[in-house]
C-alpha positions as protocol buffer text, in pm:
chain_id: "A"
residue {
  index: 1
  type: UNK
  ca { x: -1126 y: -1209 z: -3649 }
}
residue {
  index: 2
  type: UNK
  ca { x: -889 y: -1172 z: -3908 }
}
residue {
  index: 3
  type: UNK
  ca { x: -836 y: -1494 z: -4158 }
}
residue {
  index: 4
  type: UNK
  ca { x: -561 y: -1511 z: -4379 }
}
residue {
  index: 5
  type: UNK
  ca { x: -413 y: -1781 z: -4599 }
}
residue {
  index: 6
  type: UNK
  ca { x: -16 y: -1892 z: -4588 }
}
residue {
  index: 7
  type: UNK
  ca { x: 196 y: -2107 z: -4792 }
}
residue {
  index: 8
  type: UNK
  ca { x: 486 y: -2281 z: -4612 }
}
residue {
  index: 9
  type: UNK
  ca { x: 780 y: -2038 z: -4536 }
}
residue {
  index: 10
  type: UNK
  ca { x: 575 y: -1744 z: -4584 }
}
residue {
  index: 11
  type: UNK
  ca { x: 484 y: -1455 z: -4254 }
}
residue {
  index: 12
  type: UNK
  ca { x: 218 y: -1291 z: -4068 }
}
residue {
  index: 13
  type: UNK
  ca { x: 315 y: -953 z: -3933 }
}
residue {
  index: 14
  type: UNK
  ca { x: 160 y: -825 z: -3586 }
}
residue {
  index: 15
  type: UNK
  ca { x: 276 y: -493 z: -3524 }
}
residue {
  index: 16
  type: UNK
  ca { x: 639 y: -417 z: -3528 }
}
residue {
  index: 17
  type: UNK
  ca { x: 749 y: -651 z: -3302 }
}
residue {
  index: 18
  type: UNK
  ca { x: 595 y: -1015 z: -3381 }
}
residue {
  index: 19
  type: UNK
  ca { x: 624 y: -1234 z: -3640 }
}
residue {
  index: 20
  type: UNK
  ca { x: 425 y: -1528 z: -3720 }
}
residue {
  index: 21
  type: UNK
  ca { x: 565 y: -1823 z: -3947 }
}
residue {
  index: 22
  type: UNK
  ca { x: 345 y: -2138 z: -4104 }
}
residue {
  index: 23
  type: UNK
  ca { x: 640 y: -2398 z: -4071 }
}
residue {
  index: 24
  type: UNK
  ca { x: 476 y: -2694 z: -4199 }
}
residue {
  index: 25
  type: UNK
  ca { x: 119 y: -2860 z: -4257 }
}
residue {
  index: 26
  type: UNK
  ca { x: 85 y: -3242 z: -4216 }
}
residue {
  index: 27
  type: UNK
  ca { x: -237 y: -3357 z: -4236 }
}
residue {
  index: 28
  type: UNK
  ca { x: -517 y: -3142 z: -4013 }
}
residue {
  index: 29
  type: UNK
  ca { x: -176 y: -3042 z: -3775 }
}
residue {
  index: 30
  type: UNK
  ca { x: -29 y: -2706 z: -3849 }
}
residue {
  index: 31
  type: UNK
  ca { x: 288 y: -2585 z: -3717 }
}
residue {
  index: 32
  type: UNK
  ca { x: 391 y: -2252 z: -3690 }
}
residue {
  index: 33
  type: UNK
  ca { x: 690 y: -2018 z: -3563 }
}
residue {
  index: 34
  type: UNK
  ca { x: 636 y: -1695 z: -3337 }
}
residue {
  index: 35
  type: UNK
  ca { x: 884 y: -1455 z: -3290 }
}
residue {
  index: 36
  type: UNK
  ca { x: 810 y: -1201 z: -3047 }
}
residue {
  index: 37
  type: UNK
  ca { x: 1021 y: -973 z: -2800 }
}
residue {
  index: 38
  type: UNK
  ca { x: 1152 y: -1167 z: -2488 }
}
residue {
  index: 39
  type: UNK
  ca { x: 869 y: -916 z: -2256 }
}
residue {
  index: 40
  type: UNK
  ca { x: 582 y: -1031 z: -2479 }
}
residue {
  index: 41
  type: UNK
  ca { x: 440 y: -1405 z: -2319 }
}
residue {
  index: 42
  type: UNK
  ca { x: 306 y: -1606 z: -2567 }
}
residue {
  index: 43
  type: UNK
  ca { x: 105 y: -1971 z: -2477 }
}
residue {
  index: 44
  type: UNK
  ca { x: -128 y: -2230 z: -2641 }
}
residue {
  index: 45
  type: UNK
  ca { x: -472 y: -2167 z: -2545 }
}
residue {
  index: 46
  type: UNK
  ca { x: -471 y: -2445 z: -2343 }
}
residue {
  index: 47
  type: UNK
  ca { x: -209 y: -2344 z: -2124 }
}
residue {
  index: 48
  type: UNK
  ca { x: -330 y: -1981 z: -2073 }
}
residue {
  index: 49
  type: UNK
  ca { x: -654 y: -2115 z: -1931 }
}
residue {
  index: 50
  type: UNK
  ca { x: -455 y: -2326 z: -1654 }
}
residue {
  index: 51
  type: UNK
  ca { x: -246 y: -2046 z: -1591 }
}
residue {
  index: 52
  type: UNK
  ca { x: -538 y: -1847 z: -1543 }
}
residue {
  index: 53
  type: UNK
  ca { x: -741 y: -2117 z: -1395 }
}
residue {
  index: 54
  type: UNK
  ca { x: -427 y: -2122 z: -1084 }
}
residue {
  index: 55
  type: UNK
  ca { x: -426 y: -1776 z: -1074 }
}
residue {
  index: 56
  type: UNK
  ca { x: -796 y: -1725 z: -1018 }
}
residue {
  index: 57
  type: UNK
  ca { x: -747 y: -2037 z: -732 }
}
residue {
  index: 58
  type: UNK
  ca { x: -428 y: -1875 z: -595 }
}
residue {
  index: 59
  type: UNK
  ca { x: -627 y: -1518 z: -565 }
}
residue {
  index: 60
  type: UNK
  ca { x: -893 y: -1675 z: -365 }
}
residue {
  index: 61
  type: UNK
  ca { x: -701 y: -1904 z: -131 }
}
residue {
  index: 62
  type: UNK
  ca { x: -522 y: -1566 z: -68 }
}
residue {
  index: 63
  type: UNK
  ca { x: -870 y: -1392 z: 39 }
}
residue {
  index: 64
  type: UNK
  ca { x: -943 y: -1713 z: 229 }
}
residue {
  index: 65
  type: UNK
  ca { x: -626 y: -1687 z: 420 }
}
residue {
  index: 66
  type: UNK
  ca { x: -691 y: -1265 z: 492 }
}
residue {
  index: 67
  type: UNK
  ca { x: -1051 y: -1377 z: 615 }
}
residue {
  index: 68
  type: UNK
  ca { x: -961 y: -1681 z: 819 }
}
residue {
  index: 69
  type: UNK
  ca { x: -672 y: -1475 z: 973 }
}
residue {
  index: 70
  type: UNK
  ca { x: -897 y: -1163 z: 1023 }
}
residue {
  index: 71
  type: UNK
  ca { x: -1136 y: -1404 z: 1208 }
}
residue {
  index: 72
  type: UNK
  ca { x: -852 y: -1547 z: 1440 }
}
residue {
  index: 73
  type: UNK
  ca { x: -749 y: -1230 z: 1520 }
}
residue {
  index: 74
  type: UNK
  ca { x: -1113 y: -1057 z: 1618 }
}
residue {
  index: 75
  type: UNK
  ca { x: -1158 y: -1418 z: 1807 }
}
residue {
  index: 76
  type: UNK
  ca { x: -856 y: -1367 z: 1980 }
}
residue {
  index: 77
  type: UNK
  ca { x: -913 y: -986 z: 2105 }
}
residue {
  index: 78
  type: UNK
  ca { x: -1260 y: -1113 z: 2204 }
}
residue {
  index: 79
  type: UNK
  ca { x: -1108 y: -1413 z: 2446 }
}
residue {
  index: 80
  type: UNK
  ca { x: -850 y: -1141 z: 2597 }
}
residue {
  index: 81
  type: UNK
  ca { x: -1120 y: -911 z: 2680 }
}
């Protein structure tokens, strides 16, 4: 991890593309600026884990429904037989 120190107004480069601002400091809250390209996502920490968290729920309610269907449809060649 890289730790660097900013004054107010002043940038963190990430590549080519992104640029970080510190906006202001108030107390133990810091706010800060990102500008990034409209194809690069960028989320609190917080919000990345849900998003992941429905993802990951989504993905197996999907398998769930491919099973469960699978297993209708090997019941139901079974019962024509």
């Amino acid at each position: 991890m890289l730790i660097l120190s900013r004054k107010i107004d002043e940038k963190i480069r990430i590549g080519d593309d992104i640029t970080i601002t510190l906006i202001d400091v108030h107390g133990d809250q810091v706010k800060i600026g990102v500008e990034a390209p409209k194809n690069v996502k960028v989320f609190r920490q917080e919000v990345f884990n849900a998003i992941q968290n429905e993802n990951k729920a989504a993905a197996e309610n999907e398998k769930d429904n491919i099973i469960g269907n699978d297993a209708v449809s090997a019941l139901s060649k079974l019962l024509k037989k």
